[in-house]
N, C-alpha and C positions, 0 to 999 in steps of 0.2 A: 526848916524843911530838909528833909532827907535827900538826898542825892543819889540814883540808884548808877554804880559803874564799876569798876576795877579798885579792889583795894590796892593803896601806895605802900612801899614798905613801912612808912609808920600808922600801919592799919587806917588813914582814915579814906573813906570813897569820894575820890574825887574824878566825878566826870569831866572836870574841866581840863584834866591831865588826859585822860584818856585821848576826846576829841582833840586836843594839841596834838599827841603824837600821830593818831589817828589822820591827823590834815598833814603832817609832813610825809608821810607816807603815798598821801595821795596825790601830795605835789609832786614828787618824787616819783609816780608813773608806776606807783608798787603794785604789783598781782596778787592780790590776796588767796592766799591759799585755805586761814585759817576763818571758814565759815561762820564759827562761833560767835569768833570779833563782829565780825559783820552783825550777825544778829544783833549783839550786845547793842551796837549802836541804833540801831533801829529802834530797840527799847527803851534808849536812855534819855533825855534831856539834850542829846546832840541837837546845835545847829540844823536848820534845811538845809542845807549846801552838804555838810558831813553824810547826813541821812541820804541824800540823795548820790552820794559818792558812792555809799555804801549797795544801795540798790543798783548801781552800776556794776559793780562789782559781781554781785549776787548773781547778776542776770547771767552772768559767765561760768560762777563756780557754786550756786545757788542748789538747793535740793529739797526734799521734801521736809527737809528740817527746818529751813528757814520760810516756808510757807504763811505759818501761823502769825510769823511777825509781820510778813509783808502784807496777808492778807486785811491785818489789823488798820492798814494804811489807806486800804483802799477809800474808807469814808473821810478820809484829810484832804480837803479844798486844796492843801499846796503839795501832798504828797503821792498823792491816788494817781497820778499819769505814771511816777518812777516806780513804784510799786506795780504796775500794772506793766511796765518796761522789764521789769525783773521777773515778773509770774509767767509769763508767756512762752519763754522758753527753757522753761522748768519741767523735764518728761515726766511727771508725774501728777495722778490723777487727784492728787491732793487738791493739784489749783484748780482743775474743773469747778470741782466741789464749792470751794472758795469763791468763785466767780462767780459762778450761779445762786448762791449765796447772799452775797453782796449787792446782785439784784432790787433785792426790795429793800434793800439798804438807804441807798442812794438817790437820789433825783437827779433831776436836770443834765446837766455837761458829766457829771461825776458816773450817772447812770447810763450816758451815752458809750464814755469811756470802756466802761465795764465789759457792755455788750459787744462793739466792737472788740476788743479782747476775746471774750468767748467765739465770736466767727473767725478770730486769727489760729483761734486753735481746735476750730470747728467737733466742738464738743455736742452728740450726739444727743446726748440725754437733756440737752438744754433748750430743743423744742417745746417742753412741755413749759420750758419758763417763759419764751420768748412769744409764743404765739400771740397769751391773752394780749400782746402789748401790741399786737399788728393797729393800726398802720404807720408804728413808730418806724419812721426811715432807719433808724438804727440798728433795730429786731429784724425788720425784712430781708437788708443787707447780710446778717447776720445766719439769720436762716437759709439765704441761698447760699453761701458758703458752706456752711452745716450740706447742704446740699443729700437729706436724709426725705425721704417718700413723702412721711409725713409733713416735715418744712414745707418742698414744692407743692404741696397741696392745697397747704394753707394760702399760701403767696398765689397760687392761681386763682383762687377766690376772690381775693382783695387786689385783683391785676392792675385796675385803674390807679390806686391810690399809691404802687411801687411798682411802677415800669423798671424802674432801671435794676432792683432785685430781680425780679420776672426777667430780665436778660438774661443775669447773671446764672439764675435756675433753668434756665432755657438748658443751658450746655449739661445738665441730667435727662433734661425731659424736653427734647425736641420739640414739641408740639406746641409748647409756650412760644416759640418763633411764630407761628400761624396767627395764633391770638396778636402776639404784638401788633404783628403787619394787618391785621382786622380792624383793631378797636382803633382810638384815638389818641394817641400816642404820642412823645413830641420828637421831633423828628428824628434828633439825632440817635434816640433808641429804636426807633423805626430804621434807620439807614444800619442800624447795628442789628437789628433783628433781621434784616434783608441777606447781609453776611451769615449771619447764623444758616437760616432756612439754605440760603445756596452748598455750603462746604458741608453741611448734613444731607443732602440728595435729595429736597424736601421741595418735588417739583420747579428742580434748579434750573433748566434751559427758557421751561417760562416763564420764571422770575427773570432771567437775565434778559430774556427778549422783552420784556416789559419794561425792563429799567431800560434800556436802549431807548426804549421808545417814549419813554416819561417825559423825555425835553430836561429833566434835572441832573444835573452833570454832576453835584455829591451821590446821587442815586446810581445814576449809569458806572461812574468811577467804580463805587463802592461792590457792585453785581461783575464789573470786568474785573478787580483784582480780587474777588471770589472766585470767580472760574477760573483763575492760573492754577485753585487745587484739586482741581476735578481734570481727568484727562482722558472722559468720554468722547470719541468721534462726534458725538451730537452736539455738544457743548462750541466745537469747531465749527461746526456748520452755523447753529443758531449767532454766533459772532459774525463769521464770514459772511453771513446775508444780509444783516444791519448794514455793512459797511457803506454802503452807495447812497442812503437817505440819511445820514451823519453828518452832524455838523461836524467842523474840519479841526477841531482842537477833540473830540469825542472818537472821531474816524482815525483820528494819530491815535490816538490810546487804544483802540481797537488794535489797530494793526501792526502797533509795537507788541499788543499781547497776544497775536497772533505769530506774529515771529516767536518768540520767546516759545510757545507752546509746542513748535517746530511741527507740526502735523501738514503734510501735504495735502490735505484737503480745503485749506485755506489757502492753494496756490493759483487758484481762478480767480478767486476776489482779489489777491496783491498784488496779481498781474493785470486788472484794469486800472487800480488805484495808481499801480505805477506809471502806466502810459499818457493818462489823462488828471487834471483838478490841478489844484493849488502845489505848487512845485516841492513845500514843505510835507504836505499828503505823501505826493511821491516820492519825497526822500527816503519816507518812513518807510512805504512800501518796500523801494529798493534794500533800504536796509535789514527787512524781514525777508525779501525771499532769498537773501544770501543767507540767514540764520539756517531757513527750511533747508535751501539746497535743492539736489536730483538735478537730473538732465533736463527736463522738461525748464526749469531755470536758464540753465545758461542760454539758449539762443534769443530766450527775451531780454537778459541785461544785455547780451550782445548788440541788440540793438539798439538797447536805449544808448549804448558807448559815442552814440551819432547824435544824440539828441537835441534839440537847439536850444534848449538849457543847461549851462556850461556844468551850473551843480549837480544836474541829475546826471548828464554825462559822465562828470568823474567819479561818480559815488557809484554807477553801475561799474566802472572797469574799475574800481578797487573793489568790488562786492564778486566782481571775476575772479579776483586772483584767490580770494577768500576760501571758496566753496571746495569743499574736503571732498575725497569721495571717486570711485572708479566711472558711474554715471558720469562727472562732471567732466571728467577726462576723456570719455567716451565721444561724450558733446561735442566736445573740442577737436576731435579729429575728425569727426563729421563735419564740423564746419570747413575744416582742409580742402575737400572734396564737393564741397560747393559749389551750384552751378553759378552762386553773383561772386564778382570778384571782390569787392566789399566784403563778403562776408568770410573767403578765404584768407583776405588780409588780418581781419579782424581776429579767424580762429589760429594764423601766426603768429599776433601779439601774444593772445593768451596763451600759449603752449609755452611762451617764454617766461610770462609771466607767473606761471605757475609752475615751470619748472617740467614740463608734462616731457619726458625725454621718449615716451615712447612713440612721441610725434614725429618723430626724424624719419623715417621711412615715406610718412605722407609729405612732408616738408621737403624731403627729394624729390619724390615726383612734379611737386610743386613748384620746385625751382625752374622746371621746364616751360612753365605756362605762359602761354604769346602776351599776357597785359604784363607791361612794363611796371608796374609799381609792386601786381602780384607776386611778380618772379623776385623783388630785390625782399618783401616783405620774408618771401620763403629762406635765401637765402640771408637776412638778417637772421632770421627761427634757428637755423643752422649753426650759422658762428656761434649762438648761446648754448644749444644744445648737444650738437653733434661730437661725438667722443673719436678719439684716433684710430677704431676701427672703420669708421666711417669717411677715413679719408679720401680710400682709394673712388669711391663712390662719388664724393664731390669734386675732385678731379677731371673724371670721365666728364661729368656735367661742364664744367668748368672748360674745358676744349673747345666745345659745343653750345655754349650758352649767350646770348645777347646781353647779358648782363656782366659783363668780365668783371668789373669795377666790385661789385656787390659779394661776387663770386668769392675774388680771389679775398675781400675782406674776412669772409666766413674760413678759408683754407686757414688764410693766420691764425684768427680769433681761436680756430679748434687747437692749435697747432703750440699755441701761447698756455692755451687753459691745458693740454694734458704732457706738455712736454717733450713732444715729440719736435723733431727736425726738421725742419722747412719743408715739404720736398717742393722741385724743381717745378712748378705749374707753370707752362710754356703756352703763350695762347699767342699763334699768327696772325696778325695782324696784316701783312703784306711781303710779298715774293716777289721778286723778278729777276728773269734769267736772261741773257744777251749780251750784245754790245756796250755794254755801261760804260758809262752814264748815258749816252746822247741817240747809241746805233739800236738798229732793230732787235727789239727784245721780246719779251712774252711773259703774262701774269702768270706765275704758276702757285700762287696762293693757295687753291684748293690742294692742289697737288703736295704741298710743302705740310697745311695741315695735317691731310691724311696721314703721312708719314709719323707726324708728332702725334695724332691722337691714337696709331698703333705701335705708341713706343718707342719710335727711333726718333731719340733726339741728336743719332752724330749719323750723317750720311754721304753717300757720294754725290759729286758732281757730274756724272759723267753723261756724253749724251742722248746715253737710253734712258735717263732716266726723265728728263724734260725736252729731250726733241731737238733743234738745231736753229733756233729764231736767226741764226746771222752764219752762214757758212763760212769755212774759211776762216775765222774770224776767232781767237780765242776769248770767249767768254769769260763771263761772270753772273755770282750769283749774290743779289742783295735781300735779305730775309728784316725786315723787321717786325719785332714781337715784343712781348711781354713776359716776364721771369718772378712771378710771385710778385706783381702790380709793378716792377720796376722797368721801365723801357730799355730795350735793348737792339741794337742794329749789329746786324756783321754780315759782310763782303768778303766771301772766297773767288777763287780763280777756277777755271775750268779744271777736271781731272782731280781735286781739291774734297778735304773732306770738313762738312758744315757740320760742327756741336753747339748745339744748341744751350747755353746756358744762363748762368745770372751773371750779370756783368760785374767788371772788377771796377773796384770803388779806390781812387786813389786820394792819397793822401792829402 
């Protein structure tokens, strides 16, 4: 028998030399360049293993030359898959030909092969092959990929007997979604045909408000992550009105994907689901309306920051600090100016918490406010935010204010963060002028503030200035006060001048 391969140089053809060198080559991870080889092999007596190296090959540097051979493969029970591996991405319309061809070639798995192949390369003209063969699952597939007038026309005929082609041609011809969702279907192409119809506009709000209301949580899922692609006002509404008849793993997913959609028209329904229901409900909620945002937000997480569920409480005041946006800051200063004091404390926190510096002006005023917890809340606001033009400002307060302790925390805290120099904050605590220790004396506390809250921290003793509590009698004057939170006392003598300062720190 003849051997058909490469002459040796002592003229005889021996393909067993050939496929030798041939296989070290491809042990060896080699790129064939030279097509021919390739061919040869395909033709010769090689090995399956060799042939099938070869076809790998091919598929990479393969062309309308090497078609013929591979095409010859396609009717080989062992060879027709790598043949069919190598045809496919071959830009020439030689292997349509070939493929289509081969068709009636073949049977069974071989002809399955085939046809799939032709739908990888969605060859046009190969409708007129594939049709007669409808309702081979393999031709339908095949066709809706081809995805040509004539295909989807065939395939909407024969709907029942290839649903999942009829999907697949849907995404040409919309209207196949309609059918799907009519006839009898099996589900999971019905739950995909439901997707289709929504993300095409194809009476998408009342599909979604249907599938809500189905009771099937694959259906409802499947109708809410279709409307994440549609981003109609209506589409937000028909969600947002479901929410309150939802079951509570349905009503989460609802209003996680109302967050996400970020549309302020679903801010009525998040802001009941957050107040009320299962505290997971409300997490979700709160977690969406920090996504939405707007003023109309913050004074309801503000409240909920109180809530008697610890989770929900802290996931509102970090969904506080969260929300971006000159509204949200807006909010926040309104809350300042609040008539509960609750809620001014509360829009203290946030200002710090968010960094809001343009709050400093209401947060001064605030610091003046008769509830004790209000005033220390404002000036905590203060030490965070206030800058050292604002010093002379908290000062003034700070002479004047029932809260020293809180006061003079915030004069530091500003004082620390912009670098500036302590200044002197003097706060009187108590004066007395007379006979000291024991003889008749006189409070003159107010008297000694006035003096420090208009600036003269060094003054005279003299006694026009505090009157005569002991005649006769050379006086004294005992001031204790406070020097930027540090206690301080000093006793001059009559005729004597009081400086008011920070006391010396010995060693």
């Amino acid at each position: 028998m003849t051997k058909r391969g490469y002459a040796s140089p002592d003229g005889r053809r021996d393909v067993v030399l050939l496929a030798a060198c041939l296989a070290g080559l491809f042990a060896a991870g080699a790129a064939f360049a030279d097509e021919g080889a390739l061919i040869a092999v395909l033709k010769s007596d090689a090995p399956i293993e060799q042939k099938s190296a070869a076809c790998r090959q091919l598929a990479i540097v393969g062309t309308k030359q090497a078609v013929p051979a591979l095409a010859a493969l396609l009717v080989d029970e062992k060879l027709s898959h790598m043949a069919r591996y190598a045809l496919e991405p071959i830009p020439d319309p030689a292997v349509d030909s070939a493929l289509r061809e081969a068709v009636g070639k073949v049977t069974g798995v071989l002809r399955t092969g085939v046809i799939n192949s032709i739908g990888v390369r969605r060859d046009g003209k190969a409708t007129s092959v594939l049709i007669p063969l409808l309702p081979d699952p393999a031709a339908a597939m095949a066709l809706a990929r081809i995805g040509a007038s004539s295909a989807v026309d065939a395939l909407e005929k024969g709907l029942p007997a290839n649903p999942d082609a009829c999907l697949l041609a849907a995404e040409k011809k919309p209207e196949l979604y309609d059918r799907l969702l009519a006839g009898n279907t099996p589900a999971p192409v019905r739950v995909a045909a439901l997707r289709g119809a929504i993300v095409n506009g194809r009476s998408a709000a009342d599909r979604i408000s249907g599938a809500l209301r189905s009771g099937d949580y694959a259906t409802a899922a499947t109708a809410v992550g279709a409307s994440m692609e549609l981003r109609e006002r209506k589409i937000t509404d028909v969600l947002a009105d479901a929410v309150p008849g939802l079951a509570d793993d349905l009503k989460i997913l609802v209003i996680q994907a109302l967050g996400a959609r970020g549309d302020g028209g679903a801010t009525g329904a998040l802001i009941q689901a957050a107040r009320t229901g299962e505290a997971r409900v409300r997490l979700a909620a709160v977690a969406s309306l920090a996504q939405i945002g707007g003023a109309v937000v913050v004074p309801v997480l503000a409240e909920l920051t109180s809530d008697g569920n610890s989770e929900v409480a802290d996931a509102a005041r970090q969904a506080l600090g969260g929300i971006a946006g000159d509204e949200a800051d807006k909010a926040v200063a309104a809350m300042l100016s609040d008539r509960i004091p609750s809620v001014r404390r509360m829009g203290a926190t946030l200002a710090v918490q968010r960094r809001t510096t343009g709050a400093v002006p209401a947060l001064l005023k605030m610091a003046a406010d008769s509830d004790v917890e209000t005033g220390k809340a404002a000036f905590k606001g203060l030490g965070a935010l206030a800058g050292k033009s604002d010093l002379p400002a908290l000062l003034a307060i700070l002479l004047g204010t029932k809260h020293i302790e809180a006061a003079e925390q915030a004069v530091a805290a500003v004082c620390a963060r912009s670098g500036a120099s302590m200044p002197a904050a003097i706060v009187v605590k108590s004066a007395v002028y007379g006979d000291l220790p024991a003889g008749k004396s006189k409070d003159v506390t107010k008297r000694v503030a006035k003096l420090v809250k208009d600036g003269k921290l060094a003054f005279g003793t003299a006694e026009g200035e505090f009157g005569d509590p002991a005649p006769g009698i050379v006086k004294k004057l005992t001031v204790d006060y406070t020097c930027n939170g540090v206690d301080a006392s000093l006793t001059v003598m009559e005729g004597d001048t009081v400086t008011l300062a920070a006391p010396s720190v010995s060693g």
